[in-house]
C-alpha positions as CSV (number, residue, x, y, z in Angstrom):
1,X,102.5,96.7,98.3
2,X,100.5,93.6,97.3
3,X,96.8,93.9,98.5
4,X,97.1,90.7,100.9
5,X,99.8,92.2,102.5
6,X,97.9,95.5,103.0
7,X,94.8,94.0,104.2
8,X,97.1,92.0,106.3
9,X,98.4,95.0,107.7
10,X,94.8,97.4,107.6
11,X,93.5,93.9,110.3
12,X,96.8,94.3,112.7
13,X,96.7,95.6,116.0
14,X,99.0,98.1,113.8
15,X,97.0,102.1,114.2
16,X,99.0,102.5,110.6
17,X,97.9,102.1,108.2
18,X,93.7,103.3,108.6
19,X,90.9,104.2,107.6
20,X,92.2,107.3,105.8
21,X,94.4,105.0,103.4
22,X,91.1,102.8,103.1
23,X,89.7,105.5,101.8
24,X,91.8,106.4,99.4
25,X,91.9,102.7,98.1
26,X,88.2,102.5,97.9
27,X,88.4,105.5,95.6
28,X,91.1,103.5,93.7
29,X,88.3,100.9,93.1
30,X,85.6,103.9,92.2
31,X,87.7,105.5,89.3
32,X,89.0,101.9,88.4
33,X,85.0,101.0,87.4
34,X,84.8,104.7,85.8
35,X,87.0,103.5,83.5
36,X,85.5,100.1,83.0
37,X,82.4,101.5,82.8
38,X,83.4,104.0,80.2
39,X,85.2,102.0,78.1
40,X,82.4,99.2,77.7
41,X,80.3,102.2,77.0
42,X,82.5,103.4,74.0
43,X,81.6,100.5,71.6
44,X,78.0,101.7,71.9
45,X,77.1,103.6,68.7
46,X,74.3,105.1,70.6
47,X,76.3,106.6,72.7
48,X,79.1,108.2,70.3
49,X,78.0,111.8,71.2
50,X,79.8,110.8,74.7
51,X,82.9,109.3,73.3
52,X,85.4,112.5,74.0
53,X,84.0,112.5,78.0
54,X,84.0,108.9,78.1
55,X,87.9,109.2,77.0
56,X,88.5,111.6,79.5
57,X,86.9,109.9,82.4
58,X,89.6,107.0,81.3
59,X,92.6,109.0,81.4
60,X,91.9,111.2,84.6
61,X,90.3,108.1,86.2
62,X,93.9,106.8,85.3
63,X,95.7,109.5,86.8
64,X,93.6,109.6,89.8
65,X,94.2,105.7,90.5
66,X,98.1,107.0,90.3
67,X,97.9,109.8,92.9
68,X,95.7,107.3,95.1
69,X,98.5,105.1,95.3
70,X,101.0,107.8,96.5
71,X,98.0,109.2,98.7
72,X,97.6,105.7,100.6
73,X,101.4,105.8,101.7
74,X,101.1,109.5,102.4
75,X,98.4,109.2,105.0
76,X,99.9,106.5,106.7
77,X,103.7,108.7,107.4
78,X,101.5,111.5,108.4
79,X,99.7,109.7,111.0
80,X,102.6,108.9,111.9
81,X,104.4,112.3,112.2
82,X,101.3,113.4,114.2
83,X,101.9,111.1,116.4
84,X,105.6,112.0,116.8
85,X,104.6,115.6,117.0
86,X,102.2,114.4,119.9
87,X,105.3,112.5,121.4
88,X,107.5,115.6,122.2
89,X,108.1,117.1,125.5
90,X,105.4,119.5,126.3
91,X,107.9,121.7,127.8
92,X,109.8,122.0,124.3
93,X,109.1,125.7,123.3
94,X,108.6,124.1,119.2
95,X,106.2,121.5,120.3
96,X,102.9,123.4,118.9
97,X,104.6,124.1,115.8
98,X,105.6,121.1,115.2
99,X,102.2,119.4,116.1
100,X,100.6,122.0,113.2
101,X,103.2,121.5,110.6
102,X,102.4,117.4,110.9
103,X,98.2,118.2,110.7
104,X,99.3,120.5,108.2
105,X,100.6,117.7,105.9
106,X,97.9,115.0,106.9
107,X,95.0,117.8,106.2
108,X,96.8,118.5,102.6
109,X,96.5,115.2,101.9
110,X,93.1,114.2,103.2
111,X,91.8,117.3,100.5
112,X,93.9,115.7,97.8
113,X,91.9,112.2,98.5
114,X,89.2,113.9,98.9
115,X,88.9,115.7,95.7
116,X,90.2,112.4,93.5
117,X,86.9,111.1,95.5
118,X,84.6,113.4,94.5
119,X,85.9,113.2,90.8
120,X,84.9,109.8,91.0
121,X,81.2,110.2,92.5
122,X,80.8,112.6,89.6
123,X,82.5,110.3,86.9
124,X,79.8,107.6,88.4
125,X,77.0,109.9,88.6
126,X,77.4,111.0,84.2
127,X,77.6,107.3,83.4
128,X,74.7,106.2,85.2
129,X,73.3,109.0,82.7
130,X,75.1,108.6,80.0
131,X,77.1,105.6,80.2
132,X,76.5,101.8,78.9
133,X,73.0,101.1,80.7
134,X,74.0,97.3,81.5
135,X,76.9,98.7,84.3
136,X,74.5,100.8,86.2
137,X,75.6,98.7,89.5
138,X,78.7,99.2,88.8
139,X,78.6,102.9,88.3
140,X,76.4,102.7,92.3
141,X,79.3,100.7,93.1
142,X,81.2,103.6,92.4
143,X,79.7,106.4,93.2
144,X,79.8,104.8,96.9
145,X,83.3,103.7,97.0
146,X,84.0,107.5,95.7
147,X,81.6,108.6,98.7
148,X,83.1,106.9,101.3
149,X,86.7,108.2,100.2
150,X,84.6,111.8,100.4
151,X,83.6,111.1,103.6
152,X,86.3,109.5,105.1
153,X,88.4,112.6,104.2
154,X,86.5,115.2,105.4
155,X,86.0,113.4,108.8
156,X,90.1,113.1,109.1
157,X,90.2,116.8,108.4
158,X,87.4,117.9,110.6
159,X,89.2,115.5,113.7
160,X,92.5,116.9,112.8
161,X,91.9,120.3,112.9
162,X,90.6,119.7,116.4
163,X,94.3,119.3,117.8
164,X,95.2,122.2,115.7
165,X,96.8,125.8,117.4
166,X,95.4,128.7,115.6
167,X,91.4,129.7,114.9
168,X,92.1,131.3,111.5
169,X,93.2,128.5,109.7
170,X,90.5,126.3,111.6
171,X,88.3,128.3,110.3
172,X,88.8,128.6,107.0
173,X,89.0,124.9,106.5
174,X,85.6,124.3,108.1
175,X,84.3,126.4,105.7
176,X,85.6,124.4,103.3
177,X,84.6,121.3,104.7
178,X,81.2,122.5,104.8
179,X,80.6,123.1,101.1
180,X,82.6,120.4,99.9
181,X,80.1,118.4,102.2
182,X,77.6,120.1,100.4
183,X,78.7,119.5,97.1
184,X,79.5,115.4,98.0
185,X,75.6,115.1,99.5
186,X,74.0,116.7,96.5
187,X,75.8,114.2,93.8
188,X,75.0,111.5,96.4
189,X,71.5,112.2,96.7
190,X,70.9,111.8,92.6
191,X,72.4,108.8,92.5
192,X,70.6,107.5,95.2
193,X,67.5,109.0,93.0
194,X,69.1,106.7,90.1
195,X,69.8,103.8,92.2
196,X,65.8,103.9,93.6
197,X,64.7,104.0,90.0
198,X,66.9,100.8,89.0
199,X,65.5,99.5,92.1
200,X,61.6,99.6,91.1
């Protein structure tokens, strides 16, 4: 889909697609400027001791930019299948099951966004260490686009698992959510250290 017609369709009156498939578009953009950043930081013969993880930020950023594409599409037919799930007749016996096995999905692929995210933030976060010092808006650019994938994700989990029927598997993802909250806040907070230094 070309991105007028998306935006096109993210401004409808349309619920589908949201701000899950923003999110994993935004995190497009985040490894897209990894890869930017890293290779405009490869020509730098002061920084050839970071040539192999500058290569590999470029061909998982790749990969990731891939999967985000898929990802998009995926969270808008699960929000979809929720809603069906919602849709059927609360007398059906299979209704319940039915409603899990459709947050199951969306929930799988929230964490999948989420983690692509996260890769970014810490792609972001090593080049505005390590990388070509003249991008280091680009790589806070990032590092908030991969956030707000992050974010975004989590949220859609944590909302999700609201509506879902069984306290074990509630709980085991909140745990989750809570230290990969924790993990998301601690890369955001030293770039945010970086950022305030750029800033003086």
């Amino acid at each position: 889909m070309e991105i007028e017609q998306y935006i096109n369709l993210l401004k409808s009156s349309s619920p589908a697609p949201g701000g899950g498939s923003a999110s994993a578009l935004a995190s497009m953009f985040s490894a897209s400027l990894n890869s930017m950043a890293s290779l405009l930081s490869l020509p730098r013969k002061n920084l050839s001791q970071n040539h192999e993880r500058y290569n590999s930020i470029i061909k998982n950023s790749e990969k990731d930019i891939d999967e985000l594409k898929i990802l998009m599409d995926e969270d808008e037919k699960n929000f979809l299948d929720i809603m069906d799930a919602f849709h059927i007749d609360k007398s059906s016996t299979n209704r319940n099951q039915e409603i899990n096995n459709a947050i199951k999905k969306s929930i799988i692929t929230s964490w999948k966004i989420a983690i692509a995210s996260l890769r970014g933030m810490e792609n972001a976060l090593y080049l505005m260490g390590k990388g070509n010092k003249n991008l280091i808006t680009d790589n806070i650019s990032s590092v908030y686009m991969g956030y707000s994938g992050v974010h975004t994700s989590l949220s859609n989990i944590g909302i999700n698992l609201k509506f879902y029927h069984g306290e074990a598997y509630s709980f085991s993802e909140r745990v989750k959510l809570k230290l990969f909250n924790e993990i998301s806040e601690d890369i955001m907070d030293k770039a945010k250290n970086y950022e305030k230094n750029v800033l003086r």
